[in-house]
N, C-alpha and C positions, 0 to 999 in steps of 0.2 A: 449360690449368691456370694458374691466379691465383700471382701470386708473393707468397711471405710478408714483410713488411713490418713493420719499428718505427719508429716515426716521434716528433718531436720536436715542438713545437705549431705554431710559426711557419706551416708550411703547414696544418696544420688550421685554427688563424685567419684565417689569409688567407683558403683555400679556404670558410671558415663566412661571414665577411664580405659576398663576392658570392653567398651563395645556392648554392655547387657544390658543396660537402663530398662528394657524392655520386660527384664523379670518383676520389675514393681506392676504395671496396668495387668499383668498375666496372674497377681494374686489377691492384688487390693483394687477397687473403686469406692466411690473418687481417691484420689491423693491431690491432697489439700496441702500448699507449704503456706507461710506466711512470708513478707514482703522482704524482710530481709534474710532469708532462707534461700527467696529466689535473686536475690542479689547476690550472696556469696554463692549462688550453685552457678547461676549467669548462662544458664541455657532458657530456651523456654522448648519445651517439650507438650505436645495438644492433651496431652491426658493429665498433665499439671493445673491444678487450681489454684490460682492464689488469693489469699483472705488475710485478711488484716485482722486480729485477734481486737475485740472490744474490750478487753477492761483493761485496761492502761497502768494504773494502779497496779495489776498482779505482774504486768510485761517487767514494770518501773522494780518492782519487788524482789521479780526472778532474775535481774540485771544483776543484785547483787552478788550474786552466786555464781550466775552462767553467761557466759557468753551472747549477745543480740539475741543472735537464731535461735538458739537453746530457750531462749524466754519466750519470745515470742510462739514458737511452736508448741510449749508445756501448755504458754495460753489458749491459743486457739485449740488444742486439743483436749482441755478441761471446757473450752464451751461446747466443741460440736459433740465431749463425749467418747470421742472417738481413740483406737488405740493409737499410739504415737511410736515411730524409728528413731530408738537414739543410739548410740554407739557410746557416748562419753558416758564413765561410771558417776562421777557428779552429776551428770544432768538427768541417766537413767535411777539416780537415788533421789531425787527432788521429785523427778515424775509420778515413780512410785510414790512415795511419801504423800503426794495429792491427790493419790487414787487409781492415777492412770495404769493402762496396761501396756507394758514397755517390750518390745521387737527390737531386734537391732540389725544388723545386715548381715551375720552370721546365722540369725534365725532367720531371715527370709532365705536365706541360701539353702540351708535345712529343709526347708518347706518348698522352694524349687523343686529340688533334688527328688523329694519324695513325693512330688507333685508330674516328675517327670519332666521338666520344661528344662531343666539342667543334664545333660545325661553323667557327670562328675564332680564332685563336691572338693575333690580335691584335686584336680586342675582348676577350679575355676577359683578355691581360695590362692592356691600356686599363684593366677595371674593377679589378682591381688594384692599380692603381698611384692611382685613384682614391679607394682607400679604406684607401689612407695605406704599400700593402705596395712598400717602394722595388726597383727592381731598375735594373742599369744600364741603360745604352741600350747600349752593346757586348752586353750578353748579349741583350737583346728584337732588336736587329738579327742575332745568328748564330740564336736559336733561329726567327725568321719566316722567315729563309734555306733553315736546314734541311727545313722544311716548306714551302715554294715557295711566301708568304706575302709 
């Protein structure tokens, strides 16, 4: 069984960039973004949901902090519950801080990989990083580690 998933654009971007967007439906259902999540991703893809987080108030809250998407996605992912993709260290420290359980696109890539649906962790960070999506090199050296890469 798929785990349910809200995600934020930065990896949908990324992942839409090289041609993979395909690896989120292959590990999560649903994937839920919120309204402006799908406005800065600006694709629509059929296995994308989108929902508009209800408490307004905590969107209006987490504005102070993070960026639209970022709030609104922390939101709706504290109602459905559900774990959330973020990438940014402020937004992945606010999420935690609220409870959530934070993935980023270096962990889905991870869990590809060892999922088999990737057959190389480090080409497909290579095309990545290619096409503008920065990550450190401490993190592409522990995640090619983990996967005996």
């Amino acid at each position: 069984m798929k785990e349910p998933v809200v995600a934020d654009s930065t990896c949908l971007i990324g992942l839409e960039r090289i041609g993979r967007p395909d690896i989120l439906p292959s590990l999560f259902d649903p994937i839920t973004i919120p309204p402006r999540v799908h406005l800065e991703f600006g694709t629509d893809l059929p296995w994308l949901h989108v929902a508009a987080p209800a408490d307004q108030p905590l969107v209006t809250t987490l504005k102070m902090l993070l960026g639209d998407g970022e709030a609104e996605a922390i939101a709706l992912a504290c109602e459905h519950g559900s774990r959330i993709i973020l990438d940014d260290r402020q937004a992945r420290s606010v999420a935690q801080h609220l409870g959530l359980s934070v993935i980023g696109t270096v962990g889905i890539l991870i869990r590809a990989k060892r999922s088999g649906i990737v057959p190389s962790l480090k080409r497909i960070l290579g095309e990545l990083e290619a096409k503008g999506f920065y990550v450190s090199d401490a993190l592409i050296e522990e995640a090619l580690r983990l996967v005996g890469e």
